[in-house]
N, C-alpha and C positions, 0 to 999 in steps of 0.2 A: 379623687374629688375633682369635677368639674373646675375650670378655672371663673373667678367671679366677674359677673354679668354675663355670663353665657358665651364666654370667650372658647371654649373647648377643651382639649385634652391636659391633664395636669399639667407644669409650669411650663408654660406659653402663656409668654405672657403679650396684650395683643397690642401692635404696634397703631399708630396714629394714620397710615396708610401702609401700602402693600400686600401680600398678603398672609392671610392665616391658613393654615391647613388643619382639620379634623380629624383625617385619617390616619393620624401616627400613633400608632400603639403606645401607650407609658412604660415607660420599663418598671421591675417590679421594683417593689417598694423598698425592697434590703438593697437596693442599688445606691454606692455611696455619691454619683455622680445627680442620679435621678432625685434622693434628696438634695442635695446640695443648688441642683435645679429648681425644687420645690420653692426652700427657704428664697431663693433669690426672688424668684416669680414673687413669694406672699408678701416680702419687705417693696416688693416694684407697684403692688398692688393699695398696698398701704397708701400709697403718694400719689394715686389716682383721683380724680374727683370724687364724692360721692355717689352721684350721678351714675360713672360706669361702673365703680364696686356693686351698687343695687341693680346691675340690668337684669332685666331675666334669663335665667339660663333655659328654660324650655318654654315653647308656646303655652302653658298650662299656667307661666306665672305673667305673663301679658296679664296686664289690666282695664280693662274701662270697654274691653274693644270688642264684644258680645257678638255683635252682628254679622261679625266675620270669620270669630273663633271658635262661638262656642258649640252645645252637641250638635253636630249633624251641620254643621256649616261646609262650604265645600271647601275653604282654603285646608282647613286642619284631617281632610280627607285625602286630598291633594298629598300632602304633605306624608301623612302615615305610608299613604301607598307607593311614593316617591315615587311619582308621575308625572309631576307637573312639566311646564316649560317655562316661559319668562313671568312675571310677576312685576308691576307697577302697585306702588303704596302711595298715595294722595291722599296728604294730609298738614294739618299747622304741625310747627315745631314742637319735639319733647310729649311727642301721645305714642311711641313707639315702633316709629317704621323702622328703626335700623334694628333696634330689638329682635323684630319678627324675626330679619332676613337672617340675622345669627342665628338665633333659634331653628329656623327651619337646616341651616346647614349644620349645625351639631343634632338634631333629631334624625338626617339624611347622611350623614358621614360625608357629606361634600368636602370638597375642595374649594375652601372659600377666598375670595378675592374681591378686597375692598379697593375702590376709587372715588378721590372726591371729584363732582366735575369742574370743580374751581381749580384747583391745582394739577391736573390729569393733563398731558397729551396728546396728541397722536401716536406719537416713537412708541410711549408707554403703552397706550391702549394696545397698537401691534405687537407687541414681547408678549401682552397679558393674553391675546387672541392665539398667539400662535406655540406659545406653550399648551395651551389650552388642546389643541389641534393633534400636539404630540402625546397628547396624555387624556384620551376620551374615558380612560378608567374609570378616571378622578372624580367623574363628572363635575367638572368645574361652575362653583355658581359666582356669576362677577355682580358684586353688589355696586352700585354708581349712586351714589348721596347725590341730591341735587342735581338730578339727570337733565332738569329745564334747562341748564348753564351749559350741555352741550350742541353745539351747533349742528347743523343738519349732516355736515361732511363727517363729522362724530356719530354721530347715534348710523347714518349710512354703515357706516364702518361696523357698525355691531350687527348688521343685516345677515350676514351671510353667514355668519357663525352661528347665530339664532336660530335660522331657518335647518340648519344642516345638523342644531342638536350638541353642537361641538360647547358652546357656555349653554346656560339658565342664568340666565341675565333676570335681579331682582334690582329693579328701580327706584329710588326714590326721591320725592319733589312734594313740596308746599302748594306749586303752580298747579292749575287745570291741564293736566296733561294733554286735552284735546286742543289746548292753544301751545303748548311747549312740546311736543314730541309728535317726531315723524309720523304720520299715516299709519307708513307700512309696518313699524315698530308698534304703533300702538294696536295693531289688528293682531296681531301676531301675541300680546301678550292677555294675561287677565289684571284685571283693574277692581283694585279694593280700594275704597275711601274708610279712611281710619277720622274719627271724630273726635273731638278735643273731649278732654277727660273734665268729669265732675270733677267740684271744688270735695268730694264727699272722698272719691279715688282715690284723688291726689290725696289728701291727710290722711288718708289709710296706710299710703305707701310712705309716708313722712316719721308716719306713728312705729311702723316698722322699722324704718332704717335705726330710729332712736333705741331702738332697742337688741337690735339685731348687731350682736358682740364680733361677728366673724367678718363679714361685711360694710357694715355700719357704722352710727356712732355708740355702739352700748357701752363701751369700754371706756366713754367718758363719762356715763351716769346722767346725762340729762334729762331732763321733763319736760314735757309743756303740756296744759290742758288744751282738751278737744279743739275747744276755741280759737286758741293760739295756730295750731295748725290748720283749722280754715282759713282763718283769716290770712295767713301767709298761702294754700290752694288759690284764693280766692285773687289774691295780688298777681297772681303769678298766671293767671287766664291760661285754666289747663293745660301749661307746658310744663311735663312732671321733670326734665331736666332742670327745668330753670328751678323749682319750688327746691329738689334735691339739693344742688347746688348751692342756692340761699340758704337753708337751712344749716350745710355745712360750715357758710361764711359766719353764721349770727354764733352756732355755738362754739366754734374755734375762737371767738372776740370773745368767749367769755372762761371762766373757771373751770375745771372738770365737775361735775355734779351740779353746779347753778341750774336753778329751773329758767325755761323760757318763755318770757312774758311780753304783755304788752309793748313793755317799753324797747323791746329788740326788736321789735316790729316797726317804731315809727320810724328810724332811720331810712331803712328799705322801702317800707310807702312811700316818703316823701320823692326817692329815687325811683318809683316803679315809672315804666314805661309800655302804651300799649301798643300792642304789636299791629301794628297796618303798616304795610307796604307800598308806599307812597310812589308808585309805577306798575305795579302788577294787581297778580286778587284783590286782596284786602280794598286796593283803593277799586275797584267797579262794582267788586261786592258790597262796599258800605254805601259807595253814590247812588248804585240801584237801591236801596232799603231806604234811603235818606228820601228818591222822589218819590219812591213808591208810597212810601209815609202821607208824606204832601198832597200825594193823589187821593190817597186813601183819607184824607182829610182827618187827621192823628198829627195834633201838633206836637203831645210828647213824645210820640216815637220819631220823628222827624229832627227835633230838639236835639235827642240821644246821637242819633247817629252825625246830627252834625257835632256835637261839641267832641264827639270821637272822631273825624275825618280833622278837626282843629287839632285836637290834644299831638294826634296821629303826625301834625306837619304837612297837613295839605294846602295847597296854593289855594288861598279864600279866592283869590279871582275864579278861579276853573268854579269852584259850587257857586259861585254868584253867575258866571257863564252860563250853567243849566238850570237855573233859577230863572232867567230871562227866556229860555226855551221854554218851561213847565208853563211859567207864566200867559203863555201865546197857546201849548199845546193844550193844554188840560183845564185852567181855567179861563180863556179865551174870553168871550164875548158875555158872561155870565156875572164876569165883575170886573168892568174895562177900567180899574186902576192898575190892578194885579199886573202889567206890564210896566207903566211906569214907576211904580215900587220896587220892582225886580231891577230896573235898568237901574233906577237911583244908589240901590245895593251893590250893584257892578262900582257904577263909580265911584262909590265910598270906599270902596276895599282899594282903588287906584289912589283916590286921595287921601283918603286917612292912613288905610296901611293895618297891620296888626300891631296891636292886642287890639285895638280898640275898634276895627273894623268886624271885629263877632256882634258888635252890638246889634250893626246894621244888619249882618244877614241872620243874623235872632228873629229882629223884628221883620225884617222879607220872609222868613222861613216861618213865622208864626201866621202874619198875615193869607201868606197862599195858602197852608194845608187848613187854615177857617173859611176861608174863601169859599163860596157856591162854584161849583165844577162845571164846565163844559168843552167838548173837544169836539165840537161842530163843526169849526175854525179848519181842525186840521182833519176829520171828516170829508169837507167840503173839496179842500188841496189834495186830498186823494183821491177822491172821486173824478175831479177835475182831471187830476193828472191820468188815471187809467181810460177816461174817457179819449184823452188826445192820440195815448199810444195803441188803444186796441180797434179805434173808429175812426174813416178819414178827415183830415182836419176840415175844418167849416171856413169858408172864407167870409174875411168881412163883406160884410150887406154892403150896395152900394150907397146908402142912404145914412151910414155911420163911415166913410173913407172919407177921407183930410179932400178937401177939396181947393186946396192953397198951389197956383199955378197955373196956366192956362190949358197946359192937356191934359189936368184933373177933371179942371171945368168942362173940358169940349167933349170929355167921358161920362159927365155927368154926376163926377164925385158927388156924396152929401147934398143930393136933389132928393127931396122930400124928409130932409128930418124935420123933426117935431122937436122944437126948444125948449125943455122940459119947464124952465121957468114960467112959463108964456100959461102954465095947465095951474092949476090950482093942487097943492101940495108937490108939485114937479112931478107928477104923474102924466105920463101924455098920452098913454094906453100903447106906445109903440115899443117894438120888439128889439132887440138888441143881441140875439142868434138868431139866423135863418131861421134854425132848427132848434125851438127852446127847450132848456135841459133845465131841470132840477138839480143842484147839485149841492147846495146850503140848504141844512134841515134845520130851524134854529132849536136849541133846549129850551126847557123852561124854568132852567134853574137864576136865579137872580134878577139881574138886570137884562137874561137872554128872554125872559117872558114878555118882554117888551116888547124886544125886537120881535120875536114870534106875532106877538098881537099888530103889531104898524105893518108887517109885510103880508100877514093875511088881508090888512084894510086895504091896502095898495094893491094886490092880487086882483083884491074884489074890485075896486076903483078902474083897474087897470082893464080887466074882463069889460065893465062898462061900458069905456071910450072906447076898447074897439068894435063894441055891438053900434054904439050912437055911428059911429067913423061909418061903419060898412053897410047903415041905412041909409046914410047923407049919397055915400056912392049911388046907390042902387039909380 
């Protein structure tokens, strides 16, 4: 018998790091030392979480994860034909990466070698490489949990073995591996994104464990309706480790046979916590959703993702920061409070502080994604600014340079401006680039239809004066 959670060959039982090997034959069964192995492995197992007692023991009992496993996928072809080379898994906690990479080295008979990159070396990493080097048999696969936490002189270090065939290096990390892992390492391997499991999955696997006598918890008799186990999926934001786990802790707090109800549920909600990572994904992945909301003029979805970047532990000043940006970028000149209500929000969150600084950015956060939109503002600074770098600069007119001094004067500084006040609406018909550009297109959403309407009248006004100006010359 497989050892439980897809650990491998009968008792081996699998350690917290180091490594595992697959390739060791069982001895037979009338062997008095082979059982005496067994019984220890199964009592070792027993005292494991429930968590790694339910892993899967082969890619066929992975769950949730269709897109990448199931008929005719390439990883599970990969895999049959024991072909592949290195492997990256990108994905949230407890949806199955380290799963896979067992699975795949007990389906390949590999030589498996586990590293966390939290706790891993250099020294270590070189023993694990260069065994590896003296035993191309084996084909050794080195799995690295949390590959983002090595540093470039680390993952450098797994270069040469990768490339030469000597590991099958299976990676795994939560992070966007294109911001956490080397170039030349990520060219070199295939990249699966593993997706956070239904709350439907997860109670399936719950509903399981409760019943499953060998592994599980059947042997204590407990129940819980459908319910009960969503609602515990649901808490638990598709990490099937953490739902596993929970589940162990509610029914060990209780009797053998007691069913499990609501009320072992409130403890644990009041305790849940959700999972954003308050310096990496979670926090650019929720701030992008949060303005994109706001752009997208959705103030409950904008609502959501902030009271989740709060609940999360995010610094309110930083969302009040790009609050005061959105404010200038995207609603601009359409609804000219929308920046003073952003800044006012900045300073609340300095003066007041939390709890009570969600108010303010509720009501800044409500205000702008209502708000009439316009990005003409920052339209216009683009334009402006590609016109400076691709065309040669314009110099000031001699008729707009400072003419304060007396070799401005004897140059002619500011001879012939036009005092705009002096014109009626301070229009004076006169140019202010040599070469005039267009560069602010105004919208006509809000308050910007205004402005669109007074600079067409001035345009026009302006055209005017210098038709009258250039018959006075003649």
């Amino acid at each position: 018998m497989a050892g439980a959670g897809g650990y491998g060959a009968a008792g081996m039982a699998p350690p917290d790091q180091g490594e595992l090997f697959f390739d060791e034959p069982a001895r037979p069964a009338g062997d008095e030392a082979a059982a005496s192995a067994q019984a220890e492995a199964g009592a070792s197992e027993k005292h494991q979480p429930l968590a790694t007692r339910m892993r899967p023991r082969s890619l066929a009992e992975v769950v949730g994860q269709d897109h990448i496993l199931g008929p005719g996928k390439l990883l599970p072809r990969l895999v049959a034909a024991n072909r592949f080379g290195s492997l990256l898994f990108y994905g949230p906690p407890g949806v199955g990466k380290t799963s896979i990479a067992e699975a795949i080295a007990v389906e390949t008979g590999s030589r498996f070698v586990r590293l966390n990159a939290v706790l891993s070396n250099v020294a270590e990493l070189r023993g694990i490489l260069g065994m590896a080097r003296q035993r191309p048999e084996a084909r050794t696969i080195v799995f690295i949990d949390e590959i983002h936490r090595f540093n470039k002189a680390q993952q450098d270090l797994l270069l040469p073995d990768v490339e030469e065939g000597n590991i099958r290096l299976i990676g795994a990390t939560t992070h966007n591996p294109g911001f956490y892992v080397n170039p030349p390492l990520l060219s070199r391997s295939h990249l699966f994104r593993l997706e956070p499991l239904s709350a439907e999955t997860v109670a399936d696997v719950l509903a399981r464990a409760l019943s499953d006598r060998e592994r599980g918890l059947g042997e204590r008799g407990h129940t819980a309706e459908r319910k009960i186990l969503l609602d515990l999926a649901v808490l638990c934001d598709g990490d099937l480790r953490r739902a596993l786990n929970a589940l162990e802790v509610i029914a060990l707090s209780l009797p053998e046979g007691a069913p499990i109800t609501a009320a072992e549920l409130e403890i644990f909600a009041q305790e849940r916590r959700i999972r954003y990572d308050a310096d990496e994904d979670e926090h650019y992945d929720t701030i992008s959703a949060y303005i994109k909301s706001i752009r997208g003029g959705d103030p409950d979805a904008a609502m959501y993702w902030l009271v989740k970047m709060l609940e999360g532990g995010e610094d309110p000043r930083f969302i009040a920061r790009r609050l005061v940006i959105l404010a200038s970028e995207d609603v601009g000149l359409a609804d000219p409070q929308a920046l003073p209500i952003a800044v006012a929000a900045h300073q609340a969150c300095d003066f007041v502080g939390l709890p009570e600084c969600r108010y303010n950015l509720a009501h800044a956060t409500i205000y702008l994604a209502a708000a009439p939109k316009s990005n003409s503002a920052t339209m216009a600074l683009s334009r402006a600014t590609r016109e400076l770098r691709e065309n040669p600069v314009q110099a000031v007119p001699v008729w707009l340079r400072d003419k304060g001094g007396q070799a401005s004067k004897r140059l002619g500084h500011g001879a012939g401006y036009a005092y705009s006040h002096d014109f009626p609406e301070a229009i004076s018909g006169q140019d202010y680039l040599e070469h005039p550009l267009e560069l602010y297109l105004p919208g006509e959403s809000g308050a910007e239809k205004a402005i669109a309407e007074r600079l067409r009248r001035w345009r026009e006004l302006k055209a005017r004066r210098q038709r009258e100006s250039s018959e006075k010359n003649r």
